[in-house]
C-alpha positions in Angstrom: 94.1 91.0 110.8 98.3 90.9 110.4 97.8 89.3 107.0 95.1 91.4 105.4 96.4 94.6 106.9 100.3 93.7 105.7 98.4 92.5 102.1 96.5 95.9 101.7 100.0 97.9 101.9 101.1 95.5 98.9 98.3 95.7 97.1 98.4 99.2 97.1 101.3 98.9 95.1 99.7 96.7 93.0 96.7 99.1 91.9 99.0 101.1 91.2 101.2 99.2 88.8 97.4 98.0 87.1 96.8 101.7 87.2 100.0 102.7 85.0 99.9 99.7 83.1 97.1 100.8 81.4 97.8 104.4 81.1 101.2 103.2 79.6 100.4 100.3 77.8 96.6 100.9 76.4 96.0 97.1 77.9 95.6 94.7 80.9 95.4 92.0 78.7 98.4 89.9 78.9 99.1 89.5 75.3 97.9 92.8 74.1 99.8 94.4 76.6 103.0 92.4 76.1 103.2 93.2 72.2 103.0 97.4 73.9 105.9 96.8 76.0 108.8 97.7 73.1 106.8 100.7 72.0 106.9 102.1 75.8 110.6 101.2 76.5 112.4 104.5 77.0 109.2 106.7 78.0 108.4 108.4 81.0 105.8 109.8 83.1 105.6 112.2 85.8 105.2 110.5 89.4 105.6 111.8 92.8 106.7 114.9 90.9 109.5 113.3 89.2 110.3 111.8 85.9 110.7 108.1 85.5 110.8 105.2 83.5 108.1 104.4 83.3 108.5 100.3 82.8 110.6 100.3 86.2 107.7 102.4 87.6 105.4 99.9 86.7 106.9 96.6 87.5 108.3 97.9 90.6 104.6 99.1 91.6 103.2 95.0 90.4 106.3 93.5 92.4 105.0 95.9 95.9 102.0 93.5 95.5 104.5 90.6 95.1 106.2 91.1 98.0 103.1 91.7 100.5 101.0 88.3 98.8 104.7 86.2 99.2 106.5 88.0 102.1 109.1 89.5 101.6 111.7 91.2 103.3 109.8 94.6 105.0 106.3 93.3 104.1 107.0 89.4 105.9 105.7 90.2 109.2 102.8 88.5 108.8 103.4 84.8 107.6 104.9 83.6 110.6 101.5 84.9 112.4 99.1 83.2 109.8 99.8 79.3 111.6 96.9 79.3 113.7 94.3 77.7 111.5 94.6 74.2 110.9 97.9 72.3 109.6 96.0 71.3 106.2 95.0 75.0 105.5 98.7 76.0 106.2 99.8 73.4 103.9 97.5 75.0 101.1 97.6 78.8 101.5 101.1 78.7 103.0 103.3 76.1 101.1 101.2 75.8 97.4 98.5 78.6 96.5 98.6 82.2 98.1 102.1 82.7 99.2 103.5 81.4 95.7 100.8 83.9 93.8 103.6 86.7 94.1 106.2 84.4 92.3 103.6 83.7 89.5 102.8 87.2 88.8 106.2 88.3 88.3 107.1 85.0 86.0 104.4 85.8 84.2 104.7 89.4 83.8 108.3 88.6 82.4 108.2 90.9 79.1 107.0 93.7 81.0 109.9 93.0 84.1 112.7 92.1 81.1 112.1 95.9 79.7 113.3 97.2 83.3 116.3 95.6 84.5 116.6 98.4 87.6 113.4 96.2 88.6 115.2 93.2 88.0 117.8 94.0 90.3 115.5 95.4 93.3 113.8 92.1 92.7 117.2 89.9 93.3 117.8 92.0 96.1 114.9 91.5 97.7 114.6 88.1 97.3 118.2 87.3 98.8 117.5 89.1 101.4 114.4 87.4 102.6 116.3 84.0 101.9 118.9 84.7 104.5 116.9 86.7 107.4 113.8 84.6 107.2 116.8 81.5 107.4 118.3 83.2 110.4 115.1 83.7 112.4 114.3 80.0 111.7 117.6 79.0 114.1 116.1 79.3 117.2 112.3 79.2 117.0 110.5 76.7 119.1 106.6 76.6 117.8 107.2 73.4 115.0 104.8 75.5 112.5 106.7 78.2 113.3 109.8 76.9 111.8 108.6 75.6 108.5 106.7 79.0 108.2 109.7 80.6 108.1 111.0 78.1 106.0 108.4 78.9 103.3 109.5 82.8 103.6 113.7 81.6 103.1 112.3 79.5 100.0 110.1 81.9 98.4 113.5 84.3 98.8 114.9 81.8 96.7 112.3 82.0 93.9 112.4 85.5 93.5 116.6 85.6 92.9 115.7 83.1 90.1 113.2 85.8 88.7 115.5 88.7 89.6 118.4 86.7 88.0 115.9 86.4 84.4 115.7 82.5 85.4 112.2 82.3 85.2 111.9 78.8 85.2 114.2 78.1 87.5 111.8 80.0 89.9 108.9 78.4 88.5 110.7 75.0 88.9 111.4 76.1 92.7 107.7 77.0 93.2 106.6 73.9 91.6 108.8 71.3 93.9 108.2 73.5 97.3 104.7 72.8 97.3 105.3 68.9 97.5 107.9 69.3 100.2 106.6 72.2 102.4 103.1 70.9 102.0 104.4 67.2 103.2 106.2 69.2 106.2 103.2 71.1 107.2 100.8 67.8 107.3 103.3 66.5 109.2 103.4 69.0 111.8 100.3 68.2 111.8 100.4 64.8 112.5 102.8 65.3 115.1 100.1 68.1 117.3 97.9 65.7 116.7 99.9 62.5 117.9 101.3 65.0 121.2 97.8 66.2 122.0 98.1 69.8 120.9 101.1 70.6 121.6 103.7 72.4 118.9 106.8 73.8 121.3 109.2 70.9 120.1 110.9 71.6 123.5 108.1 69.6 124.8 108.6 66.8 122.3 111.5 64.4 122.0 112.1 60.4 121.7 108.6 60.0 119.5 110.3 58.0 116.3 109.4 55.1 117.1 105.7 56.1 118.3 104.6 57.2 115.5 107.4 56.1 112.8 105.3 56.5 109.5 104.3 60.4 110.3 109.0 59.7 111.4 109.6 59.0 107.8 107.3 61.5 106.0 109.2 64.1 108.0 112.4 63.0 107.2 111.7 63.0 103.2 110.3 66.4 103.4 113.5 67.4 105.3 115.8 65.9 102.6 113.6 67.8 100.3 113.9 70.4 101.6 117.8 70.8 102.4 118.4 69.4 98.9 120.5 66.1 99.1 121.6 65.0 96.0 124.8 64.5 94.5 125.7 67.2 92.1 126.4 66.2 87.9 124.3 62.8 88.6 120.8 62.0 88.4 120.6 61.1 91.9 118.7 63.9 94.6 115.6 65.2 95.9 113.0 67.6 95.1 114.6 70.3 96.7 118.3 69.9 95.7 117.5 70.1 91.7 115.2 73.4 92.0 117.3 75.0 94.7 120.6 74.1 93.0 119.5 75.8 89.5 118.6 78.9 91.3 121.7 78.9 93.2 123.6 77.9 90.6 121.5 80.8 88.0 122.3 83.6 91.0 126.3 83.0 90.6 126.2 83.5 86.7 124.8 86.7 87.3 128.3 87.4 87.9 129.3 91.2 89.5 128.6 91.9 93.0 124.7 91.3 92.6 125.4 88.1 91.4 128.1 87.2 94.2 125.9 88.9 96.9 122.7 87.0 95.5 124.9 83.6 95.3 126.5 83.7 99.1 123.1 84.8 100.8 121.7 81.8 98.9 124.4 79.2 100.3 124.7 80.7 103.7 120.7 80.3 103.4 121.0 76.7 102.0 123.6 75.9 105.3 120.9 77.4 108.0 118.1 75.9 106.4 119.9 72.2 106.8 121.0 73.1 110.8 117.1 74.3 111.6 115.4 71.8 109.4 117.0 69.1 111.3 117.2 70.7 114.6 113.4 70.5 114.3 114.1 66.8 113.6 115.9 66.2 116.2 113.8 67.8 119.0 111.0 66.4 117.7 111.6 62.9 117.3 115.1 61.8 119.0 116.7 61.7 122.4 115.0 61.8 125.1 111.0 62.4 126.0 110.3 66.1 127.3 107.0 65.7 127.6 104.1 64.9 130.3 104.0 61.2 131.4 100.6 61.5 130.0 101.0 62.8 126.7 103.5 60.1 126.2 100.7 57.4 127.0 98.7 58.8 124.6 101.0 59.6 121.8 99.8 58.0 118.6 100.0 57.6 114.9 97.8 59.4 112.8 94.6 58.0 111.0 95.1 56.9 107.2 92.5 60.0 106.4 96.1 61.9 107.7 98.3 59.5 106.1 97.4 59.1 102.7 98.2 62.5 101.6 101.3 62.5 103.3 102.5 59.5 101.0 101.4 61.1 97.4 103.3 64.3 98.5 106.3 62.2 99.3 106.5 60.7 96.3 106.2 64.1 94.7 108.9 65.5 96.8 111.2 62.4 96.0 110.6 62.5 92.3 109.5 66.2 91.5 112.7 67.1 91.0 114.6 64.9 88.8 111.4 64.1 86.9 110.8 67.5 85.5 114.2 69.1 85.5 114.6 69.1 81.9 111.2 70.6 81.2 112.1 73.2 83.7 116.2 74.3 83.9 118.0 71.3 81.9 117.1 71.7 77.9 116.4 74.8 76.7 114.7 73.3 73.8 111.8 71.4 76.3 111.7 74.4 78.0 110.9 76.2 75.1 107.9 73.8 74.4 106.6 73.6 77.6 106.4 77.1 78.5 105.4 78.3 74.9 106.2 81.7 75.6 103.9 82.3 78.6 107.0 82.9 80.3 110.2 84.2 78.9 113.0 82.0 78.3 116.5 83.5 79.2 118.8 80.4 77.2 122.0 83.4 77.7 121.3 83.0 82.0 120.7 79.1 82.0 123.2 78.3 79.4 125.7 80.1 81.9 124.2 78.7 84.7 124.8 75.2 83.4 128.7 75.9 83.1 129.4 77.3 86.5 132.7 76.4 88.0 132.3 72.8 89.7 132.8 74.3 93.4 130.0 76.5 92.2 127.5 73.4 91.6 129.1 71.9 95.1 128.7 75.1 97.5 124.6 74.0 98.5 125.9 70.6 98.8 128.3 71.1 101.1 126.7 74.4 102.9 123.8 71.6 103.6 126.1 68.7 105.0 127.3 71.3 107.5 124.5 72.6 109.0 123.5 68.7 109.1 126.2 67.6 111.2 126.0 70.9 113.4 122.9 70.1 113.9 123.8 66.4 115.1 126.7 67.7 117.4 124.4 70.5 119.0 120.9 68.1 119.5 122.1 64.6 119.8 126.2 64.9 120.5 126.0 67.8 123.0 122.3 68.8 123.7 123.8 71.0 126.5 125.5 73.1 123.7 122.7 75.2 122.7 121.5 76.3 125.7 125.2 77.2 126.9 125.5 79.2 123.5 122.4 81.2 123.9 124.1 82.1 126.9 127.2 83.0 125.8 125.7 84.7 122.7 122.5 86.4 124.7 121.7 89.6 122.7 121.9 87.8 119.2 119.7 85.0 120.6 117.5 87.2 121.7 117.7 89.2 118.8 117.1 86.4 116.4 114.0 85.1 118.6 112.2 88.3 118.7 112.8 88.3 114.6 115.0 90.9 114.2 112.5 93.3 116.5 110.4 93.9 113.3 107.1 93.6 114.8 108.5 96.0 117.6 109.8 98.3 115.1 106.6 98.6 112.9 104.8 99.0 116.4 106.4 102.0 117.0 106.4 103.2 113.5 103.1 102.5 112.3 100.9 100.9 114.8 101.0 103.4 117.9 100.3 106.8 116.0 97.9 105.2 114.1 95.9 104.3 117.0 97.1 107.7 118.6 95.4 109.5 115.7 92.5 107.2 115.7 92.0 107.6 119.7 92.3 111.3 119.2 89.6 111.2 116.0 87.4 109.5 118.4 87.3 111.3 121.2 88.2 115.1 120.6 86.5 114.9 116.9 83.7 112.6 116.7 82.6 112.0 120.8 83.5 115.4 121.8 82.7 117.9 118.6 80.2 116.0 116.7 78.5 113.9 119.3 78.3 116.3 122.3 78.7 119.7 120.9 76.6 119.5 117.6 74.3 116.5 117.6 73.4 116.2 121.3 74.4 119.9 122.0 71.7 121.5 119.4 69.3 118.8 120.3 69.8 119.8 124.4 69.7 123.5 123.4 66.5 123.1 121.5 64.6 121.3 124.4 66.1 123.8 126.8 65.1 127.1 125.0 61.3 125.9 125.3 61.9 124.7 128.7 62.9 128.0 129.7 60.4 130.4 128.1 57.5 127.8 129.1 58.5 129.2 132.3 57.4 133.0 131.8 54.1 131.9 131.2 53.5 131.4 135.2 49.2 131.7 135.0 49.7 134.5 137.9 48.2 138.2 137.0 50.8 139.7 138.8 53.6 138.2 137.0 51.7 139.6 133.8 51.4 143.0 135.1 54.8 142.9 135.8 55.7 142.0 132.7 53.7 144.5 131.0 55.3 147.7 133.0 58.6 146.2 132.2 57.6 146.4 128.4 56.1 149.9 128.5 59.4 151.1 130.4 61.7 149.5 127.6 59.0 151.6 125.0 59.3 154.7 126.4 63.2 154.4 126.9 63.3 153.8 123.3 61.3 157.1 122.5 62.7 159.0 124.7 65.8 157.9 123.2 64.2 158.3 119.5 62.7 161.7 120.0 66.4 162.6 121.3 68.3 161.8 117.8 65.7 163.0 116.2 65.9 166.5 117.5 69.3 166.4 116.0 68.0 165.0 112.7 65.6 167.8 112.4 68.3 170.4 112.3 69.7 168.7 109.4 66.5 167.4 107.4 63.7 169.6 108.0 62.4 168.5 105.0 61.5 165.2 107.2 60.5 166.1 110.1 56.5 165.1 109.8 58.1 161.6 109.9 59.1 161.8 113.4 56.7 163.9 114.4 53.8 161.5 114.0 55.8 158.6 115.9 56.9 161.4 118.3 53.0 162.0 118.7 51.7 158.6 119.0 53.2 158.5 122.8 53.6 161.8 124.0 50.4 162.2 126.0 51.0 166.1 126.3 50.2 167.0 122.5 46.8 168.2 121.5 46.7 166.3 118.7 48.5 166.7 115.2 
């Protein structure tokens, strides 16, 4: 229910843009509507009572939908939550297909997002923001899904800097990687549940290596994957360390304080993403055993039907990267014929990114060994040392657990007055006014009306005598009454007095006719 009700804010946003796209552009065909763009640079239209570009307008509207499908920072809440189906559907929707569609869109809506650089920029923001708070939350969860969920929210961060940055490719290159690595990662969390008996809090895990070492070694080349080792100006690295790198890499030739902002979120990013990939490692499989006696016994490695997979995604996430970086981020001219213009080619932005300064191409590198060896010191060194810093560090612990208190927030904001509103809807509006006062209350009044006057009709003579002096009573009240006003209406009509005369006469016993 999180996802879909999350998606339908975001896809509002996304009508919207398909709305004024065509009101704008005369198209929603790709190619029709791309060859429209430079005739609608420069124009406005009227929205929420204001003038506006209307090319930001619209690609700002198509990324809303971007940032609900891929979960972004503000419309995120809802990926972490979407792990409870199985570990293979998580590696599908999660690290290769749905989560990824938002990237896609925006690559290849590239003419219409290259005539609205304010768009460009909100999208950088955006996506180094996600990269470092989805990274921060990551630190300290405990659920293994958990932490390669957000994982897949830091990475998609990542993507959407290389868009924001006009590195299309680069983000495309990113996309195209992740999905062997995260995909391996997820299968083999699920090989691990499986292997532990259900269980996915990796403080109930530990010493498990050498049970199941083949599910050991897919994790660990997913993890290198993902952190990006390599060794930079060589052909030598992962998956991960040639498509992060170039988006990294692409964020610093931005240059100005979006670039530098976009380029230290990134390596900060890059450093927590090493500590929390291999914490997970590390509680996992090393040191001691945490869990049940029991589960121990029955610990085992996962059937080939599990296995196989694993190994073609490994070799994708070793090779991926190195295989295809030309194609993607390393000649301009192969990136020219692969792409053939379904995606625009920014040579300016990668030629740049190419001659960043050499500390520049080093930062990830380095920013990853870091968080690798404080990851040793803190799980394998010194285990005691995390529990005695999320001591000494309680509130940001906590505040880092309960992810940032967004769900808390948006609970307060959105979720409690909605159901206030709804409650009140229900029971003052439609139980109250329409159930109880109009349907049932017309329906009770009707049977009670006949109820009632049944009851006059007694059978007893006496009640009908009765009945009939009280009506003659009422009649001659009335002419009395009658024959008074219309004394005074003789006075001023005597034209008309026959009129009352003759329904004076019919009752007055006295008169002798006339």
């Amino acid at each position: 229910m999180k996802a879909f009700i999350v998606n339908r804010v975001g896809d509002f946003g996304f009508a919207l843009g398909i709305f004024a796209a065509f009101v704008v552009l005369g198209h929603l065909d790709f190619d029709a509507a791309f060859s429209a763009v430079d005739a609608a640079k420069g124009t406005s239209f009227e929205f929420l009572w204001m003038q506006w570009d209307a090319m930001t307008i619209i690609t700002l509207l198509l990324f809303m939908g971007a940032m609900g499908k891929s979960a972004q920072f503000l419309l995120h809440t809802w990926l972490p939550d979407a792990m409870e189906g199985p570990t293979p559907v998580s590696a599908l929707i999660h690290a290769a297909t749905m989560v990824t569609a938002g990237v896609f869109m925006v690559a290849r809506l590239s003419p219409m997002f290259e005539a609205a650089p304010a768009t460009m920029t909100v999208v950088l923001y955006v996506g180094a923001i996600t990269a470092f708070f989805a990274a921060t939350i990551g630190l300290v969860q405990n659920d293994i899904k958990r932490v390669i969920a957000y994982s897949t929210m830091s990475q998609l961060g990542y993507m959407f800097v290389a868009l924001g940055a006009g590195a299309y490719t680069a983000g495309i290159f990113h996309l195209f990687t992740h999905a062997f690595f995260k995909a391996l990662l997820f299968l083999g969390a699920g090989a691990v549940i499986h292997a532990m008996h259900h269980e996915q809090d990796m403080r109930k895990m530990g010493g498990i290596a050498k049970t199941i070492p083949k599910t050991y070694w897919m994790m660990i080349i997913g993890t290198l994957a993902l952190t990006g080792v390599g060794i930079p100006g060589t052909s030598f690295g992962f998956a991960g360390f040639f498509s992060k790198d170039s988006i990294i890499e692409a964020a610093y030739a931005v240059g100005g304080t979006t670039g530098q902002f976009a380029f230290w979120s990134l390596v900060i990013a890059a450093l927590f993403t090493s500590f929390y990939s291999w914490r997970l490692i590390h509680l996992t499989f090393h040191g001691k055993p945490r869990a049940s006696q029991e589960t121990m016994s029955h610990a085992h490695e996962a059937p080939n039907v599990m296995m196989v997979p694993m190994y073609f995604l490994a070799a994708g996430a070793v090779l991926s990267g190195v295989v295809f970086y030309g194609v993607f981020f390393g000649d301009v001219n192969l990136i020219d014929q692969f792409f053939a213009g379904s995606v625009v080619v920014d040579h300016g932005i990668i030629e740049k990114a190419h001659y960043v300064p050499t500390w520049v191409k080093w930062s990830a590198t380095v920013a990853m060994l870091f968080g690798f060896v404080t990851a040793w010191y803190m799980y394998i060194r010194r285990p005691d040392a995390p529990e005695r810093l999320a001591t000494q560090h309680a509130y940001l612990y906590r505040f880092l657990l309960n992810k940032w208190y967004f769900d808390e927030l948006y609970d307060k904001i959105f979720v409690k007055p909605a159901l206030w509103v709804g409650t009140k809807l229900w029971r003052d509006v439609d139980d109250r006014l329409i159930d109880q006062t109009i349907v049932e209350g017309l329906g009770n009044r009707v049977k009670d009306i006949p109820a009632r006057v049944v009851k006059l009709q007694s059978g007893f003579l006496y009640h009908y005598a009765f009945a009939m002096l009280i009506g003659i009573a009422a009649l001659l009240t009335w002419a009395i009454a009658a024959g008074a006003s219309s004394d005074d209406y003789f006075l001023k009509h005597p034209d008309n007095s026959n009129v009352f005369a003759v329904s004076w006469c019919v009752f007055c016993a006295d008169c002798a006719g006339g």
